[in-house]
NUSEMAR-942390 format. One record per atom (N, C-alpha, C): residue number from 1; residue in one letter; atom name; x, y, z. Coordinates in steps of 0.1 Angstrom, whole numbers. Layout:
N
   resi   resn   name    east   north      up
    NUM      A     CA       X       Y       Z
...
REM end
This chain:
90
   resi   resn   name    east   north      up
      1      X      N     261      16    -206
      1      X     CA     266      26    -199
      1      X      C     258      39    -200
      2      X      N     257      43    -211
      2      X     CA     244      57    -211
      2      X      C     229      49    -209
      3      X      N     225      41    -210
      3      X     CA     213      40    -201
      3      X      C     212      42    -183
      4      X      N     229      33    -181
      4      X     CA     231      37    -168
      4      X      C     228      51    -159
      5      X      N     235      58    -173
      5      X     CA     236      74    -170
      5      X      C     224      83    -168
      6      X      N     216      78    -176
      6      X     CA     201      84    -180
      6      X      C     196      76    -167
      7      X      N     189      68    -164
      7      X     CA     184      62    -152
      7      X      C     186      68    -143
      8      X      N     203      70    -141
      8      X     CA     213      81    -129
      8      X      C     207      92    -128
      9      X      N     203      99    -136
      9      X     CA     196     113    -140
      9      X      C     181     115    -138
     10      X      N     178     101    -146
     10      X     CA     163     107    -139
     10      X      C     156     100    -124
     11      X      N     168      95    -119
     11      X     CA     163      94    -100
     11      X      C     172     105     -94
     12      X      N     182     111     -97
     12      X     CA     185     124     -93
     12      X      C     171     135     -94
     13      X      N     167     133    -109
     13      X     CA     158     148    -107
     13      X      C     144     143     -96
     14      X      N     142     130     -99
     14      X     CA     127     130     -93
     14      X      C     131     130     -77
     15      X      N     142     128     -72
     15      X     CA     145     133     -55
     15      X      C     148     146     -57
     16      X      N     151     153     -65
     16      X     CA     150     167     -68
     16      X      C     142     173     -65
     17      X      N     127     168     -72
     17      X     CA     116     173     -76
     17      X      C     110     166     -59
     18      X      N     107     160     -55
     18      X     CA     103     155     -38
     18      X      C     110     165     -33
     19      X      N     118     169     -31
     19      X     CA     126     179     -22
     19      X      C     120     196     -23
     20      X      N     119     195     -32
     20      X     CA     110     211     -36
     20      X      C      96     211     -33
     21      X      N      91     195     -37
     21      X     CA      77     199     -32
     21      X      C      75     196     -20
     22      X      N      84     195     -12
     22      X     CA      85     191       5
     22      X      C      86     208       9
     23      X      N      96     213       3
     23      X     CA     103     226       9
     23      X      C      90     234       4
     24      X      N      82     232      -8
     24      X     CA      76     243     -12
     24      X      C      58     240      -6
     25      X      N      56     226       7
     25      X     CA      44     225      10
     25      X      C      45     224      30
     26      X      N      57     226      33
     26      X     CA      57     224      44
     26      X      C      69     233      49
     27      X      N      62     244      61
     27      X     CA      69     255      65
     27      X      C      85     255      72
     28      X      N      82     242      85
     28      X     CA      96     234      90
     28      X      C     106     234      75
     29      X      N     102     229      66
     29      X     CA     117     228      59
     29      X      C     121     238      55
     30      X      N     112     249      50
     30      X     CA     117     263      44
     30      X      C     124     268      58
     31      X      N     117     266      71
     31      X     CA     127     273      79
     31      X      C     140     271      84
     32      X      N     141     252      79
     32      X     CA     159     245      84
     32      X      C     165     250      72
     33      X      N     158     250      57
     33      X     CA     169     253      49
     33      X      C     170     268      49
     34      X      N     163     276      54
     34      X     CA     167     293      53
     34      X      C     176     291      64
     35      X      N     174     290      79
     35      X     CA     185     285      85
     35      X      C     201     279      85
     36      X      N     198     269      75
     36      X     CA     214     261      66
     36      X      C     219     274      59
     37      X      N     209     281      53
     37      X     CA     220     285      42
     37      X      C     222     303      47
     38      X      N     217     308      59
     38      X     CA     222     319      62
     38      X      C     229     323      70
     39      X      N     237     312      72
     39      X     CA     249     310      82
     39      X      C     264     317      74
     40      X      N     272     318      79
     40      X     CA     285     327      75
     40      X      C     292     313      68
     41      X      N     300     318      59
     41      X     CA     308     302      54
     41      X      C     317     296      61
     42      X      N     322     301      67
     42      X     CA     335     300      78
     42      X      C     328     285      88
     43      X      N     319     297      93
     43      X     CA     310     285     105
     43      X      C     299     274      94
     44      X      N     298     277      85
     44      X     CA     291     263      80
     44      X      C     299     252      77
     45      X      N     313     255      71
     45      X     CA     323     246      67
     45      X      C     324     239      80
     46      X      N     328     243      90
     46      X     CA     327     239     100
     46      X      C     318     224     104
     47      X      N     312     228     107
     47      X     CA     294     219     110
     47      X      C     290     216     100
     48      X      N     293     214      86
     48      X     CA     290     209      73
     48      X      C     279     192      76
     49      X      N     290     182      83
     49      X     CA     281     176      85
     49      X      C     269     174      98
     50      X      N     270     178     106
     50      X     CA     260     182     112
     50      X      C     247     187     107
     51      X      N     250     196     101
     51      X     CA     239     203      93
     51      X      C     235     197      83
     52      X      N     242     188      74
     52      X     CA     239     176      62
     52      X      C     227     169      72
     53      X      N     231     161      85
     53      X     CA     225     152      94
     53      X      C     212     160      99
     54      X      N     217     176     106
     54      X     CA     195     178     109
     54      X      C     190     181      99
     55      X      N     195     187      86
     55      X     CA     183     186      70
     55      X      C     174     174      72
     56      X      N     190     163      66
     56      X     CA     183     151      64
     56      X      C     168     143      71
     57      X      N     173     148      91
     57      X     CA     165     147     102
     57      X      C     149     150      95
     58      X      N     151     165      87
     58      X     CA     138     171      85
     58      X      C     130     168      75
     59      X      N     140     164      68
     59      X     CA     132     158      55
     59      X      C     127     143      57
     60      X      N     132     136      64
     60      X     CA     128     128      68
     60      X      C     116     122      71
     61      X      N     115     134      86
     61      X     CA     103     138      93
     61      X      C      90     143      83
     62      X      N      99     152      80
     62      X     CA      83     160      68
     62      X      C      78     149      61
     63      X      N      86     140      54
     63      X     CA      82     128      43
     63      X      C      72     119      51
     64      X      N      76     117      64
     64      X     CA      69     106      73
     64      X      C      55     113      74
     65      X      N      56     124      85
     65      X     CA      42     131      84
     65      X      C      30     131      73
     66      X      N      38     140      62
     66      X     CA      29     132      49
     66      X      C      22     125      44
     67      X      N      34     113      46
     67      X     CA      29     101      41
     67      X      C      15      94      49
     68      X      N      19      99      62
     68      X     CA      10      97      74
     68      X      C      -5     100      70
     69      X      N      -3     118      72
     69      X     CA     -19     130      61
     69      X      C     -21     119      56
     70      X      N     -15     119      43
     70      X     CA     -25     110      31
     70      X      C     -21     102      25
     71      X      N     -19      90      36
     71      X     CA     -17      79      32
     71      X      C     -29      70      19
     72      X      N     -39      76      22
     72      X     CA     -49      70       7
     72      X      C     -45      71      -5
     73      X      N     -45      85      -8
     73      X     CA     -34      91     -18
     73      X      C     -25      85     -21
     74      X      N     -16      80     -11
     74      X     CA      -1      76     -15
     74      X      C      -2      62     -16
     75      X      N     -14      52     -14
     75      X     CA     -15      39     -20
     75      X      C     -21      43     -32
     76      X      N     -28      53     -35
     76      X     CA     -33      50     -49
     76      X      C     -24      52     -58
     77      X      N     -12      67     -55
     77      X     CA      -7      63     -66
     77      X      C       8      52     -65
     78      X      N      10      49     -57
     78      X     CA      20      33     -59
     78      X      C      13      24     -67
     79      X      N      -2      22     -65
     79      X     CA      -9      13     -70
     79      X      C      -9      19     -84
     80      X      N     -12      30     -92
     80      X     CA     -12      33    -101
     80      X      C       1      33    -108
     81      X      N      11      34    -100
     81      X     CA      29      29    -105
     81      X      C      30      18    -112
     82      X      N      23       9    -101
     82      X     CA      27      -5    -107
     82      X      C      17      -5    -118
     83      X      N      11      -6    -117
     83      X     CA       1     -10    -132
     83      X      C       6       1    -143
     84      X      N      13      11    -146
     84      X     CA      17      18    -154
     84      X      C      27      14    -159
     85      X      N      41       4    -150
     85      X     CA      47      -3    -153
     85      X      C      44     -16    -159
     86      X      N      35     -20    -154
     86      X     CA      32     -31    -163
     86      X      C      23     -33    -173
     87      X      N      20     -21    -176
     87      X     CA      10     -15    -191
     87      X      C      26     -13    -201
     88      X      N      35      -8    -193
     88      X     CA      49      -1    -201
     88      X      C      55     -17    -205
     89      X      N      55     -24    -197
     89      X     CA      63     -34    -201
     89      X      C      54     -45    -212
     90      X      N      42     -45    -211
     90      X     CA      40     -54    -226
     90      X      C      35     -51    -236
REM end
């Protein structure tokens, strides 16, 4: 059960940590989330999920793009994942 917990925690922070360095390298998301969050409360409660649904839209999007730029990058380090895992496991 607490390993469960711990595992739970650390794929919460590392989608944490993706979400900041999306918001803190690409201008679109700083501007949907300054947008989400300087809305009145009344009217966000409102549109709550709407607004959950175009984030999500943008993060999405930003992640795709990305991955797109520098896809070399992003095989090398998957490829370096797995072999780090499998250095960890024997």
């Amino acid at each position: 059960m607490r390993r469960a917990f711990g595992d739970a925690l650390v794929s919460a922070g590392a989608l944490a940590i993706l979400l900041l360095a999306l918001t803190a390298l690409d201008s679109r998301v700083r501007e949907q989330i300054s947008l989400r969050f300087s809305a009145r409360p009344a009217a966000e409660l409102a549109n709550v999920g709407e607004r959950v649904r175009d984030l999500t839209s943008v993060f999405v999007e930003v992640a795709r793009d990305q991955s797109i730029e520098h896809a070399p990058l992003l095989i090398f380090v998957l490829a370096a994942t797995v072999l780090v895992m499998f250095m960890l496991r024997t």
